[in-house]
N, C-alpha and C positions, 0 to 999 in steps of 0.2 A: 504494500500500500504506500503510496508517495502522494506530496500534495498536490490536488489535481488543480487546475485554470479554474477559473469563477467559482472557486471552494475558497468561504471564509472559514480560516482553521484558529484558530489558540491554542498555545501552549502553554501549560502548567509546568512547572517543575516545582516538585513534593521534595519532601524529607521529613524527619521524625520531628525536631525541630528542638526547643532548649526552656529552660524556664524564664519567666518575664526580665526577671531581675534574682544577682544573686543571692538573695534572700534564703534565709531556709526557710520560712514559707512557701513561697516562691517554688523554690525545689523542690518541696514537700508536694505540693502542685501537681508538679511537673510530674514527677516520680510516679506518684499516686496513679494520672492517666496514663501514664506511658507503661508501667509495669502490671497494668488491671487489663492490657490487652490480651487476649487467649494466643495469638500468636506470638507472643512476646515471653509471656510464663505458660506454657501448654501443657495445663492439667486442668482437673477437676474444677467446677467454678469455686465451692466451697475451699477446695485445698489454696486456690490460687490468693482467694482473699483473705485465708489465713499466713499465708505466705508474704504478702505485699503488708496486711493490715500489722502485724505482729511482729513479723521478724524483719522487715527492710523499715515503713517509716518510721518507727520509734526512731533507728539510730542512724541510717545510712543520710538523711537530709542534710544535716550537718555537713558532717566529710563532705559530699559531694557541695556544697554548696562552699564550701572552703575550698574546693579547687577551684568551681566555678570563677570565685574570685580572684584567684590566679592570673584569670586570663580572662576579664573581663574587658571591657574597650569601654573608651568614649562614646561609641558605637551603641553597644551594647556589647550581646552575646555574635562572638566571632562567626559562630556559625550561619547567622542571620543576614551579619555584613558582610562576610565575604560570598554569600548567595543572593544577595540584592546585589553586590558587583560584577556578577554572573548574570543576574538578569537583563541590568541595565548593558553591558555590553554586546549580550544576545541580541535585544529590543535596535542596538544601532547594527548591528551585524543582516538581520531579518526584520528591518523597517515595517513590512507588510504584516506580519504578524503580531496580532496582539500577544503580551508573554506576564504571564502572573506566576509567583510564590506564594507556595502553601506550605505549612506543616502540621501534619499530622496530629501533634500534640499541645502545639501552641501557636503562639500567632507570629506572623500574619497568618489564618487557618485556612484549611480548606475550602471551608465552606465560604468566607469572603474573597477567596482567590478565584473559585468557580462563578459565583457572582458576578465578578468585574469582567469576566471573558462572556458568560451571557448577554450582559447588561450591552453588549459590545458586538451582538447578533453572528458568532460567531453560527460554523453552519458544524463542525467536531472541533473536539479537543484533543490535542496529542499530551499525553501525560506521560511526564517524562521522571520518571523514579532515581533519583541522584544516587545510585546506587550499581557500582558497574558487576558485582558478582549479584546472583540470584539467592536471594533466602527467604524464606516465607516471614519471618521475622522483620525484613528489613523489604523488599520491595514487596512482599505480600500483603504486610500490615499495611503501609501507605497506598497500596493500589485498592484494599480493601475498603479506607478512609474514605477516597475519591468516590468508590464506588458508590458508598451508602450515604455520602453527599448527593450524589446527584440524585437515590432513586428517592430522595424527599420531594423532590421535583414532581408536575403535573406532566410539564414537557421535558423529558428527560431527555439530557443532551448526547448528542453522538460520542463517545470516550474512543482512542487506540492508544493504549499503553504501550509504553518503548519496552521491546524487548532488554535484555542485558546488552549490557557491550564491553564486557570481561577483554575481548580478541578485538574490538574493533582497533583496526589499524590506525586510524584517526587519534583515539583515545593512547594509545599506548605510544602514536610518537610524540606528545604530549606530556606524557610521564619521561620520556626520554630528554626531550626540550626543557623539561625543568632539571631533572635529577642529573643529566650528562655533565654541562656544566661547573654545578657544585660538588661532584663526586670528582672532576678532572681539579678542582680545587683544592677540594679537603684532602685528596688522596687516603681514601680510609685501609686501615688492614684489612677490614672487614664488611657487608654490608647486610645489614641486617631487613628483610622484605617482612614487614609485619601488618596483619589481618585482622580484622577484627573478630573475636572469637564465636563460636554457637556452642550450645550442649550439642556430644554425640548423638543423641537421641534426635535430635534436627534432621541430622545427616541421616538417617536409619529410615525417619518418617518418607523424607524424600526421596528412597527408593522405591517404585513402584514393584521393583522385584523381590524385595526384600533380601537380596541374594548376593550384590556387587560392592555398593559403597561401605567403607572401611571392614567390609568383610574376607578381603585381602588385599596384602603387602600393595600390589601396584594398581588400585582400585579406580588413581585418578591419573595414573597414565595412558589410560588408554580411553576415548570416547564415542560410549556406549549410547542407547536408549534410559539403561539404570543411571546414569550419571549427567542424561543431559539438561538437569535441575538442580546440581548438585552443589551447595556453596564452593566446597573444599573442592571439587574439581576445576570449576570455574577461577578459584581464587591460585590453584596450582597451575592453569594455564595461564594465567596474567603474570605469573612470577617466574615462570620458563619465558615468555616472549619478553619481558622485560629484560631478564638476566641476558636474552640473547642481543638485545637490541643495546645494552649498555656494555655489554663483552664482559661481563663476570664471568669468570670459570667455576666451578662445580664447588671448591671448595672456598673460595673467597665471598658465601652469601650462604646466607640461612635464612628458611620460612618459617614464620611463627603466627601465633593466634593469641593477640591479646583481648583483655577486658571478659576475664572471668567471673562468674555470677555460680554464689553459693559452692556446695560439695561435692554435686555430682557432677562425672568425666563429661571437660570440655575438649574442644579439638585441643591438639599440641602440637607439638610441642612450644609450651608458654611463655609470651616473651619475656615478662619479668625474670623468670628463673634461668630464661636464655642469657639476658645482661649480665646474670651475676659468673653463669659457667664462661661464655665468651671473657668478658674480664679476668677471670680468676684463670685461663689458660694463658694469658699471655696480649691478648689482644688489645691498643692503646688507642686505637686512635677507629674509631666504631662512627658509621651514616646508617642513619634508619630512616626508611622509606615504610609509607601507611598505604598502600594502591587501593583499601577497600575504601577509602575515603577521599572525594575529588573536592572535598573542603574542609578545611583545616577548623579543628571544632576540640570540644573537648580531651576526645579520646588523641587527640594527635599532640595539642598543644598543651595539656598537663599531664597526661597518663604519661605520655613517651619524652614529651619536650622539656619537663621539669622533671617529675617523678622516676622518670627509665633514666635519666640522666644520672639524678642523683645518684640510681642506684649502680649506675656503670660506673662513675666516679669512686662511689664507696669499695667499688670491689678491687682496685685494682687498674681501672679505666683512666686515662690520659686526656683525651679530647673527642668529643658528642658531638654528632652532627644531626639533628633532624631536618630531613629534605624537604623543605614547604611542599603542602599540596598543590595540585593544579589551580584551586581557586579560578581567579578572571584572567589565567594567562593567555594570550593571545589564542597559541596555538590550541587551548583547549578549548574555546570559544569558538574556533571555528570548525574544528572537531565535529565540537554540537550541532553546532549547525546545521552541518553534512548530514547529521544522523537523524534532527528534525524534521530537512526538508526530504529525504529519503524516503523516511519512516508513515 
């Protein structure tokens, strides 16, 4: 499907989104809707809100709202401003198109993002999930949001959801154009490609075969049916064509999965516990690159850029590099573009 001649289209681009302000209110908030989603905690409703009610906001608002403030902006929440700088550079890129931000969790929300593209007599929407690997958590929940935005509608609008684009070429010389440069800089020993994590049970639900993903050794080398949904595949082919496109060799890079949640097995190997073994081997001079994230947002800018720092410091570590995301760089803005007006 591409966009056709006297078709008014709009584009959406979602994400989960951040809390108002860093408040622990605020985050308490935020928290609250974001972790009461069934795709997000996927069990039982009653376990789920004993889960979120009980054991996360009593204690976790705080911490998280002390990183929050970490990396707070003038702005606000980075994740916001550096995806209003995304839109705004789309909007001059694709004049013709109308292009609105939503999230998922907070504002500016979906439901006044879909609005403004109505209000605006588009004839479909391309929605576009900022999300380059596939998880039912992360591009499932926000496609789900859209969805049950619109079907409140009398006229419900025409929606096409962007597939992934884990492999698009566009996207990945992108990460190349950014990460090349500052890697031919830094000169690291090492470069660390780090994901953001799921429970293995994600992985498990999304095979329809029940028979392929992580049920053996080379599960996501090879591209199956059972795998063509699959985060950890997805996110393993974005870090093979990455490593090939910046010339890493086999042992000068390692894949991890950060931002774990609770006790039971997430993917791994994890990257905190990675920072402390790469340090404590030998290694001084460490770049970490986040490819599940094309905007620099919490998980990149304190998880990895303050906190993975610290701890690669404390172990051992010499000198951190975190490789900005894509955010409004040029080349990834026109990336999208290609992929909006295609799609």
């Amino acid at each position: 499907m591409t966009i056709q001649d006297g078709e008014k289209t709009g584009v959406l681009l979602v994400n989960t989104g951040s809390p108002a302000a860093p408040g622990v209110a605020e985050t308490r908030a935020y928290l609250r809707r974001f972790l009461s989603d069934p795709r997000i905690i996927d069990t039982a409703a009653w376990k789920r809100w004993l889960i979120v009610h009980c054991f996360i906001l009593p204690f976790r608002p705080k911490r998280t709202a002390a990183a929050y403030r970490a990396i707070w902006t003038e702005r606000g929440s980075p994740l916001i401003a550096f995806s209003e700088d995304l839109r705004k550079a789309l909007a001059a890129r694709l004049p013709d198109l109308p292009i609105a931000l939503g999230m998922a969790y907070g504002e500016p929300g979906v439901e006044d993002a879909l609005d403004g593209l109505i209000d605006q007599n588009v004839d479909r929407i391309v929605v576009v999930p900022m999300f380059p690997q596939y998880a039912s958590a992360t591009t499932g929940s926000v496609s789900e949001a859209v969805y049950r935005s619109a079907a409140r509608r009398w006229n419900v609008p025409a929606l096409s959801i962007m597939p992934p684009f884990h492999r698009d070429a566009g996207f990945l010389d992108a990460w190349q154009a950014v990460a090349g440069p500052a890697l031919e800089t830094f000169r690291p020993d090492h470069v660390l490609l780090s994901f953001h994590g799921l429970p293995e049970r994600h992985i498990y639900k999304g095979d329809p075969t029940g028979a392929h993903c992580l049920r053996r050794e080379d599960c996501c080398d090879v591209s199956v049916s059972a795998n063509h949904r699959c985060y950890r595949h997805h996110c393993m082919e974005t870090a093979r064509a990455l490593a090939e496109r910046l010339k890493l060799e086999a042992k000068r890079y390692t894949i991890t999965f950060q931002s774990r949640l609770g006790r039971e097995p997430w993917l791994g190997p994890a990257t905190d516990r990675t920072l402390v073994k790469l340090a404590q081997s030998g290694v001084k001079r460490l770049a970490v690159l986040s490819p599940s994230f094309v905007t620099d947002c919490l998980e990149t800018l304190e998880e990895i850029g303050i906190t993975g720092r610290a701890t690669f410091l404390e172990h051992g570590g010499r000198d951190f590099l975190l490789v900005p995301s894509l955010n409004a760089h040029s080349r990834w803005v026109d990336a999208l573009a290609r992929l909006i007006v295609r799609w």
